[in-house]
Backbone as CSV, one residue per row, in Angstrom:
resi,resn,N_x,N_y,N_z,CA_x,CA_y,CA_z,C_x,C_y,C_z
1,UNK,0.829,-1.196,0.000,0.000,0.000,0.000,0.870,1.256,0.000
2,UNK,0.394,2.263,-0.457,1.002,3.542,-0.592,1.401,3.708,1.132
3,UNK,0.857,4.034,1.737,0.832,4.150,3.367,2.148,3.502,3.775
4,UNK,1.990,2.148,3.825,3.267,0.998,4.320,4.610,1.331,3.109
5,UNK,4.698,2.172,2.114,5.340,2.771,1.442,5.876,3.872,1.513
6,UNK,5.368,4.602,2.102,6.100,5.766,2.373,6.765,5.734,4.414
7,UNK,6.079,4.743,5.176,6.469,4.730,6.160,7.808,3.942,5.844
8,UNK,8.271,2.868,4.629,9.670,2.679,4.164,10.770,3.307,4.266
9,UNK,9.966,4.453,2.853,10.757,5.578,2.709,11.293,6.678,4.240
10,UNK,10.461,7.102,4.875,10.401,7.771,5.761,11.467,6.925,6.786
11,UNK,11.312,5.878,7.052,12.309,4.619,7.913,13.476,5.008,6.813
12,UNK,13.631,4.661,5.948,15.062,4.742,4.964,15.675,6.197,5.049
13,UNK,14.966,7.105,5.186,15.609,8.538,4.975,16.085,8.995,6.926
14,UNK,15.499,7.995,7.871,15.973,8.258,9.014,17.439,7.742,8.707
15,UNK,17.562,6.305,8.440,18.612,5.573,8.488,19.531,6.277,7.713
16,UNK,19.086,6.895,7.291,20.572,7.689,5.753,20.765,8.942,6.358
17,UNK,19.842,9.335,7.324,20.667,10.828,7.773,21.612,10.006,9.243
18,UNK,20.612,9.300,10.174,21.591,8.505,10.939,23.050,8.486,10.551
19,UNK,23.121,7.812,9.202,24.839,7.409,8.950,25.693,8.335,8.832
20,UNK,24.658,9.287,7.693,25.817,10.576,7.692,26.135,11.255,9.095
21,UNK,25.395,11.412,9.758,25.898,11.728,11.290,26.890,11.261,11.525
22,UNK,26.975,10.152,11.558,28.080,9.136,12.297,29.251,9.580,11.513
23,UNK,29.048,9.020,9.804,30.257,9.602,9.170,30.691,10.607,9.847
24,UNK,29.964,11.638,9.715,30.781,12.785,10.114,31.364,13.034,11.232
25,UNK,30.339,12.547,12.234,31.746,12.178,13.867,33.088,11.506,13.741
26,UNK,32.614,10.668,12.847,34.197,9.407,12.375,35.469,10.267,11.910
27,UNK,34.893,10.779,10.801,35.790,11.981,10.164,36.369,12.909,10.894
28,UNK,35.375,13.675,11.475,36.322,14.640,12.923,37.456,14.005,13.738
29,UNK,36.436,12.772,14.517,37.946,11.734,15.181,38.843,11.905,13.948
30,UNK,38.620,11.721,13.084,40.240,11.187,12.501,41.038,12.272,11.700
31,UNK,40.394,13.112,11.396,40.968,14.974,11.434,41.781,15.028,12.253
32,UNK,41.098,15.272,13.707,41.421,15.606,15.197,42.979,14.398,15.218
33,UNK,42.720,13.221,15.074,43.896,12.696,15.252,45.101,12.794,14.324
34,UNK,44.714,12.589,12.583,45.710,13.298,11.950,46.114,14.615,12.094
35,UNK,45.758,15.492,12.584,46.009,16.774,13.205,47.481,16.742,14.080
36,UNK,46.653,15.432,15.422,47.498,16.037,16.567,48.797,15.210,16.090
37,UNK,49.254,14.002,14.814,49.638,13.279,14.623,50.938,14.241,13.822
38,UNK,50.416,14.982,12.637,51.194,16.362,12.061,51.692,17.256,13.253
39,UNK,51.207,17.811,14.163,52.244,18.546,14.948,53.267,17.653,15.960
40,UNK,52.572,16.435,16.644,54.044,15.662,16.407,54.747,15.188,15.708
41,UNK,54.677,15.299,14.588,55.819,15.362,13.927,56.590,16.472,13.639
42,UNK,56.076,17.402,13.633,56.648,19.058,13.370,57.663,19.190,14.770
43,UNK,56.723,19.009,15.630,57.506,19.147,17.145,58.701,18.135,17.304
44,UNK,58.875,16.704,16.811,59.716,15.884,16.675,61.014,16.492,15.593
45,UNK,60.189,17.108,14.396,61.488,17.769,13.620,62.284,19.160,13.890
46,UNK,61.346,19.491,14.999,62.177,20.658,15.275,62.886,20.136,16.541
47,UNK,62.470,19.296,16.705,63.529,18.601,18.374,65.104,18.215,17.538
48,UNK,64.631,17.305,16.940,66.007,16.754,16.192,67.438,17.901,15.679
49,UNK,66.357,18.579,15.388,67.231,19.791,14.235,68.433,20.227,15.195
């Protein structure tokens, strides 16, 4: 039925903004860590020098 069809859709478009959420928390973590990962190394090459 149209009804039990769009409550699908409506269920499917929760689940697809759900993920992108998440993606995007995932992504920050791993910004945030390649981040802090580049200034130790900067800080490591200016130790050495």
């Amino acid at each position: 039925s149209s009804a039990g069809l769009q409550e699908k859709i409506a269920a499917y478009e929760g689940f697809v903004s759900q993920l992108e959420k998440f993606q995007d928390e995932k992504l920050e973590e791993v910004n945030e860590k390649f981040d802090k990962l580049c200034a130790d190394f900067v800080e490591m090459t200016l130790y050495l020098e």
